[in-house]
C-alpha positions in Angstrom: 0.0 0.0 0.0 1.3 3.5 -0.9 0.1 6.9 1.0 0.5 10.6 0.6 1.7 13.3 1.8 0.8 16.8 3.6 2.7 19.5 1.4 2.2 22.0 4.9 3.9 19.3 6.9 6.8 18.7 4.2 7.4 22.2 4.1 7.7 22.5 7.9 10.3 19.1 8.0 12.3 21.2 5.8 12.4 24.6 7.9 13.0 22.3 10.7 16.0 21.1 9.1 17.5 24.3 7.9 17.1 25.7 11.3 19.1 22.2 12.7 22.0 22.7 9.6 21.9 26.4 10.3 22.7 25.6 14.0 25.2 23.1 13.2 27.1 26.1 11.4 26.4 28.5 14.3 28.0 26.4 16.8 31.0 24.8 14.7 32.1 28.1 14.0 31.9 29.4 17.4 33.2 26.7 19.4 36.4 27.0 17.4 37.3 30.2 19.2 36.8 28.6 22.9 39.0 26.4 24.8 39.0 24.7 28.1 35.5 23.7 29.4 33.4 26.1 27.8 34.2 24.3 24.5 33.2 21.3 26.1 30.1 22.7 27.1 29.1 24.3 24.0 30.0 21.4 21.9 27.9 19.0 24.0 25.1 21.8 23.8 25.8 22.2 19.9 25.1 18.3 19.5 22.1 18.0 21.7 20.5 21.2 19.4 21.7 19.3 16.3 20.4 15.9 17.1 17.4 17.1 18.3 16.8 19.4 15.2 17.6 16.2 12.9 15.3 14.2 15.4 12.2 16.4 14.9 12.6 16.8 11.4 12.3 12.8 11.3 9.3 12.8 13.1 8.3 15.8 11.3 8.6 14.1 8.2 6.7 11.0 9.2 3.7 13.1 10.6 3.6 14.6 6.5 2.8 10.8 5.3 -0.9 10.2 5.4 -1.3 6.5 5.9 -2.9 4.3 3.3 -6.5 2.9 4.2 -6.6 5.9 6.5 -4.8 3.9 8.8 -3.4 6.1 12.3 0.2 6.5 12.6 1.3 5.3 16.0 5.1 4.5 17.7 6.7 2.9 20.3 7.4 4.8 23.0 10.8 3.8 24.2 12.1 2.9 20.4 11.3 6.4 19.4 13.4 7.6 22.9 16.4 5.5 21.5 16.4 7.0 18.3 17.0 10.6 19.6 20.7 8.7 20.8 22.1 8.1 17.5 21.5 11.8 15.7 23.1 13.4 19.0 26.2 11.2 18.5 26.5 11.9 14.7 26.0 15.9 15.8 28.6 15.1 18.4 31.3 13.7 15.8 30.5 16.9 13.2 31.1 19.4 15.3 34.6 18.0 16.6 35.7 17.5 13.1 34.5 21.3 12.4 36.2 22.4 15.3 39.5 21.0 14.7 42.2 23.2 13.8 43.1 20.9 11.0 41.7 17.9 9.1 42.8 16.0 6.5 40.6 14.7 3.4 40.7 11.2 4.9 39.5 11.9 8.3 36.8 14.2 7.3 35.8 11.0 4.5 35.7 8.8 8.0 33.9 10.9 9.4 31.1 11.6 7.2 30.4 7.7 6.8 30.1 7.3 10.9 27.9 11.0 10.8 26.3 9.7 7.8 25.9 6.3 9.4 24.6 7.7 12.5 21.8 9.5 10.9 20.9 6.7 8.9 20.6 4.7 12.3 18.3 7.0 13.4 16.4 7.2 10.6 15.6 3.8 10.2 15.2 3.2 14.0 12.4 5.6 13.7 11.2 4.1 11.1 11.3 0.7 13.4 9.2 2.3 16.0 6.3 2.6 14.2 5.7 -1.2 14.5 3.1 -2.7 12.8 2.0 -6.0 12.2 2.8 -7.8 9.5 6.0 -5.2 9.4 6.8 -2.6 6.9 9.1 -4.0 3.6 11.6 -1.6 2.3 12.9 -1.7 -1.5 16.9 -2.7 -0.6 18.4 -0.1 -3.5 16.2 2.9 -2.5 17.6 1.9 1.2 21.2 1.9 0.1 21.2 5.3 -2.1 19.1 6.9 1.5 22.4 5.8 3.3 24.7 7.2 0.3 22.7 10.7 0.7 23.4 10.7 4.2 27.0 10.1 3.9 27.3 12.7 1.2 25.3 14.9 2.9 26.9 14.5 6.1 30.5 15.4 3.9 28.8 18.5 2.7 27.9 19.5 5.5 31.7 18.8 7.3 33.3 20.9 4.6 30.8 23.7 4.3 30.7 24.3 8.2 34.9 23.8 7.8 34.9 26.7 5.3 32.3 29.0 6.6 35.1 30.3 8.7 37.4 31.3 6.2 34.6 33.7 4.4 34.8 37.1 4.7 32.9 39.3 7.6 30.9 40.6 5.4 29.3 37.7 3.1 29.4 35.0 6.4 25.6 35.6 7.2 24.4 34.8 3.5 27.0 32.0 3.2 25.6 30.5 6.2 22.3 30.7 5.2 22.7 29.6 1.6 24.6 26.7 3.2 21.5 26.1 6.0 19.2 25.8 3.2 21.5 23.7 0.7 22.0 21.1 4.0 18.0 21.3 5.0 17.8 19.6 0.9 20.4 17.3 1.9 18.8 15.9 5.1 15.3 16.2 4.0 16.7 14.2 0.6 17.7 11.6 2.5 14.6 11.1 4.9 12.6 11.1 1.8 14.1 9.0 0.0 14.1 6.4 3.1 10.4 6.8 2.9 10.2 5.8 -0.3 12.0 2.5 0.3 9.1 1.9 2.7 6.0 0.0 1.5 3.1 -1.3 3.5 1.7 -5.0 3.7 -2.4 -4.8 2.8 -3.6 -6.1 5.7 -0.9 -4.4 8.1 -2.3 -2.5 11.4 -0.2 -1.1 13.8 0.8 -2.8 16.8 -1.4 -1.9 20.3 1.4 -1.6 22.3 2.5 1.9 20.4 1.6 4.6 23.0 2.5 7.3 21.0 -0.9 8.0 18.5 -2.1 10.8 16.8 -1.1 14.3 15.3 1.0 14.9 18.0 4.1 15.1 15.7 3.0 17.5 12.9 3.0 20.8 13.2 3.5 21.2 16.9 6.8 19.6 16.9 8.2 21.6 13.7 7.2 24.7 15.7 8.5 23.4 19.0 11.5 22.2 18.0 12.4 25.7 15.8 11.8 27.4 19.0 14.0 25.5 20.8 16.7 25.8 18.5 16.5 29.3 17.8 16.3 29.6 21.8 19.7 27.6 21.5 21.3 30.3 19.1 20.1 33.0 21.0 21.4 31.9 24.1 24.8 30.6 22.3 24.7 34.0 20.7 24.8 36.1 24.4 26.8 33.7 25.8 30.0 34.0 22.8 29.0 38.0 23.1 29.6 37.9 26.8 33.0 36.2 25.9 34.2 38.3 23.1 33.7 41.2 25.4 35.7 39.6 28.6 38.9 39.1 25.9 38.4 42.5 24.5 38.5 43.6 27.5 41.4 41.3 28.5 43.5 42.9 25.6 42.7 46.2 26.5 44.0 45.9 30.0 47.1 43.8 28.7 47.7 47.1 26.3 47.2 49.4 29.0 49.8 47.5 31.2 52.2 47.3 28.2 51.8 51.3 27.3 52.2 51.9 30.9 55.2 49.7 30.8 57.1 51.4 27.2 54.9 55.0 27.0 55.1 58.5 29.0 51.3 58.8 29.9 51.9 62.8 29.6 53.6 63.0 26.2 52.2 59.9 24.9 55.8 59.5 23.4 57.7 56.3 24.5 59.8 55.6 27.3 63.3 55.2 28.5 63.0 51.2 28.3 61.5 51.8 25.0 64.5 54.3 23.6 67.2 51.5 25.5 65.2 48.8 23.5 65.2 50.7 20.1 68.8 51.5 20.5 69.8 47.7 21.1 67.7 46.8 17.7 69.6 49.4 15.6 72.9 48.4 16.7 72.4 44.7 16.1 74.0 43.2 13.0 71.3 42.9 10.1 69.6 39.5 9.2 72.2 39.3 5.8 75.3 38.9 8.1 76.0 43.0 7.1 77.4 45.7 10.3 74.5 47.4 11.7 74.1 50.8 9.7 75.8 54.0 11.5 72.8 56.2 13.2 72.3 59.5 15.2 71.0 60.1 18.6 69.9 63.3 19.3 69.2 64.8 22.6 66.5 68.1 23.7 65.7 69.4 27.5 64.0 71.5 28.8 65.9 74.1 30.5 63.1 75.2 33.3 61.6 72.3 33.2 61.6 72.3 37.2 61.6 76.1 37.9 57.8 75.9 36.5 56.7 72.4 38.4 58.1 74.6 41.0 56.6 77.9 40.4 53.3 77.2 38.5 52.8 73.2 39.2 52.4 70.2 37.7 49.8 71.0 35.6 51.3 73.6 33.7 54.5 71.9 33.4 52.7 69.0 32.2 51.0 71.4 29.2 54.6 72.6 28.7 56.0 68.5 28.2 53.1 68.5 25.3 53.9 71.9 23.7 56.9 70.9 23.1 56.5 67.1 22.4 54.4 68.5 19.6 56.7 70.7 18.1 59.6 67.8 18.1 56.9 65.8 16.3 56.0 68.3 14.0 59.7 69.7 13.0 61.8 66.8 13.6 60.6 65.1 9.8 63.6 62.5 9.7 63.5 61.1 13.1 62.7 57.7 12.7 61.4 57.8 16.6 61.2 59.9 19.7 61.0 59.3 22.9 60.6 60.6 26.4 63.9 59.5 28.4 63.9 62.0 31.0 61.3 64.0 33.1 62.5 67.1 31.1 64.7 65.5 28.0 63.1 64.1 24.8 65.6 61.4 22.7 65.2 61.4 19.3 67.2 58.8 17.0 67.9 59.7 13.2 69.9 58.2 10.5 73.6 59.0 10.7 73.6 62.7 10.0 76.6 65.0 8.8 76.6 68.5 9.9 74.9 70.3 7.2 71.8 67.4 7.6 72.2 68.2 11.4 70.9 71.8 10.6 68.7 71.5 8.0 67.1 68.8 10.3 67.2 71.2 13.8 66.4 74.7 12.0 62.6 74.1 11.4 63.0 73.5 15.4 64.9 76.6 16.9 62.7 79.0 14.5 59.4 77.5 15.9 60.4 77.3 19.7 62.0 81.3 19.0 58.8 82.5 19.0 56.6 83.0 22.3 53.7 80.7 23.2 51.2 80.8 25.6 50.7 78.1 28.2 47.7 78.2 30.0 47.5 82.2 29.9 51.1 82.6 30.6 53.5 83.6 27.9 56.7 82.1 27.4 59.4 81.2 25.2 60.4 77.6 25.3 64.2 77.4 26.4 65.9 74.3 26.1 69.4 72.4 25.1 70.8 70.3 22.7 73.4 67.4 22.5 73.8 64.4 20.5 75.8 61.5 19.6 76.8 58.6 17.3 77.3 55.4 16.3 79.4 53.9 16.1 81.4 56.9 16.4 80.5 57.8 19.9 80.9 54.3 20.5 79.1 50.8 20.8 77.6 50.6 24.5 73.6 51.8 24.1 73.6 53.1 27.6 76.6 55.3 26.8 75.4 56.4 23.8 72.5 57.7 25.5 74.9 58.8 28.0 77.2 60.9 25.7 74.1 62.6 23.5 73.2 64.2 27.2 75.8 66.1 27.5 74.5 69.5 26.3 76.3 71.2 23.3 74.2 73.8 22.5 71.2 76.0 24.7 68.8 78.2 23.0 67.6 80.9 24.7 66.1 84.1 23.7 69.3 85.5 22.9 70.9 82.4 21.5 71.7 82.2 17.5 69.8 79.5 15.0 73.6 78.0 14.6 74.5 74.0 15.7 78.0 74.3 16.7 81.1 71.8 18.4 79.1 69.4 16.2 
């Protein structure tokens, strides 16, 4: 005997199982980025959502058949139960494949005949709790091409949810859906087809001792069960949010510590441990076996500096460290960084420089700081000093480099000429 079947009810097996394959993206591509036990959790979470969704759309599926003869579809209780197992160990196996960090063509083959496998066990278990008396036949060859569509499918489905993460941001919500819906044809191919295999003795009824009777599958379950997993998402969703925003968090307190660590908070310009750790990298010997190139250090301070911390306070000596940190980083063009080594001298280092490159490089400098400025109502001209020195010329040690460019050549004062000299 042959049946039909409830085009509503088909239609609602099939948004069941894009919603399942859709999951089954969501949480593979998720629970790659945790570790520790909230991967666990999440993957055991991901399978039960996944197994389930495959579940209902079985029973989903079966509740679309009309029986022939008008005959009530019934199951076994406990049979039906068992068949919930097998899908939730096939989700289980897909998402650890998707999850690992790599996979090889063979294992992911493996694993789509046990995922493929495992659906089919759960297909046809279903199947086997609907008992009826005499039992159902199935056509062998429509049986064996089911189990080839759910191996295929279950491939498909490993390399889709594999390569989803390697989409850009932009296009991964279409992609996943396009994939959701392209995996809802595969699984609902397969159940179909098993269905198919299945014929009906004419004088079968079904057996008294199935407690489960009715409608009770239809559309109830295909609107439970997309709840549910859409509730799983959600949930998922918040949960990976929350996450994301403790590591983003995380980094910005590790960056705070490490610009607290290498950066004056008040010039924003690095530090002393910075400028001794720059130094070290220029003087190393290059990567093709060639003598570190010859470089300049050059040296400004701030002449009053502590007569105005004194005087007028931190504050305004504070807005004096930024005046003139931004005119170093406005005038100072070839410096290839500058940094903050003392609380009132600024290091600088510059290619290897000759004379003539030493004042076209400083004259852009003295004419801007020659003029007066005002610094929080006060007007001022910025005096300050100047020494440099050079490697390897002034020698090969970074902390007496550092030393040697300290020791003031020139000063610039209000009276003092735009000329470098005892360079």
């Amino acid at each position: 005997m042959e049946g039909s079947y409830n085009l509503l009810l088909v239609f609602a097996s099939y948004c069941v199982a894009v919603i399942a394959a859709y999951t089954a993206i969501y949480f593979g591509t998720k629970v790659f980025e945790l570790s520790g036990g909230s991967r666990k959790f999440w993957m055991a979470a991901g399978a039960m959502c996944l197994g389930s969704g495959i579940w209902s759309m079985h029973f989903v599926g079966m509740s679309a058949y009309n029986m022939p003869m008008d005959m009530e579809m019934s199951f076994n209780a406990w049979i039906t139960a068992l068949s919930w197992v097998p899908a939730v160990l096939a989700s289980a196996l897909a998402l650890y494949v998707i999850t690992l960090p790599k996979a090889s063509a063979k294992s992911i083959a493996a694993s789509a005949f046990i995922m493929g496998a495992g659906i089919f066990c759960m297909h046809y278990t279903g199947m086997y709790a609907m008992k009826m008396d005499p039992p159902i036949q199935y056509d062998t060859l429509l049986v064996i091409i089911s189990g080839v569509i759910a191996v295929v499918a279950s491939g498909a489905a490993l390399v889709i949810c594999r390569k989803v993460r390697e989409v850009p941001e932009r296009y991964v919500l279409i992609v996943k859906i396009v994939a959701a819906l392209v995996m809802g044809v595969a699984i609902c191919g397969m159940h179909y087809t098993g269905m198919a295999a299945a014929s009906y003795p004419m004088d079968a009824s079904m057996a008294h001792s199935n407690s489960l009777r009715g409608d009770w599958m239809g559309i109830p379950t295909a609107v439970a069960a997309s709840i549910f997993l859409l509730i799983a998402v959600y949930v998922a969703y918040s949960d990976f949010r929350e996450i994301e925003r403790q590591k983003q968090a995380y980094r910005e307190k590790v960056e705070a510590a490490k610009r607290t660590a290498l950066y004056d908070p008040v010039s924003g310009l690095p530090n002393r441990a910075s400028l001794e750790t720059k130094v070290l990298e220029k003087m190393r010997v290059s990567e093709q076996g060639g003598s570190p190139k010859p470089f300049t250090l050059l040296y400004f301070e701030l002449n009053d500096y502590r007569h105005y911390t004194q005087s007028e306070g931190e504050a305004f000596s504070q807005a004096l460290i930024q005046r003139f940190t931004e005119q170093l980083k406005t005038h100072l063009n070839q410096a290839e960084v500058i940094t903050r080594s003392r609380s009132n001298g600024f290091t600088a280092i510059c290619p290897s420089l000759s004379k003539a490159q030493l004042q076209d490089t400083l004259n852009p400098l003295i004419k801007a700081l020659a003029m007066h400025t005002s610094i929080k109502g006060k007007e001022l001209q910025i005096a300050w000093s100047f020494g440099l020195s050079e490697f390897p010329k002034s020698g090969t040690n970074s902390r007496n480099l550092i030393r040697q460019s300290q020791q003031i050549r020139n000063e610039f004062n209000v009276s003092s000429s735009a000329k470098v000299s005892n360079m």
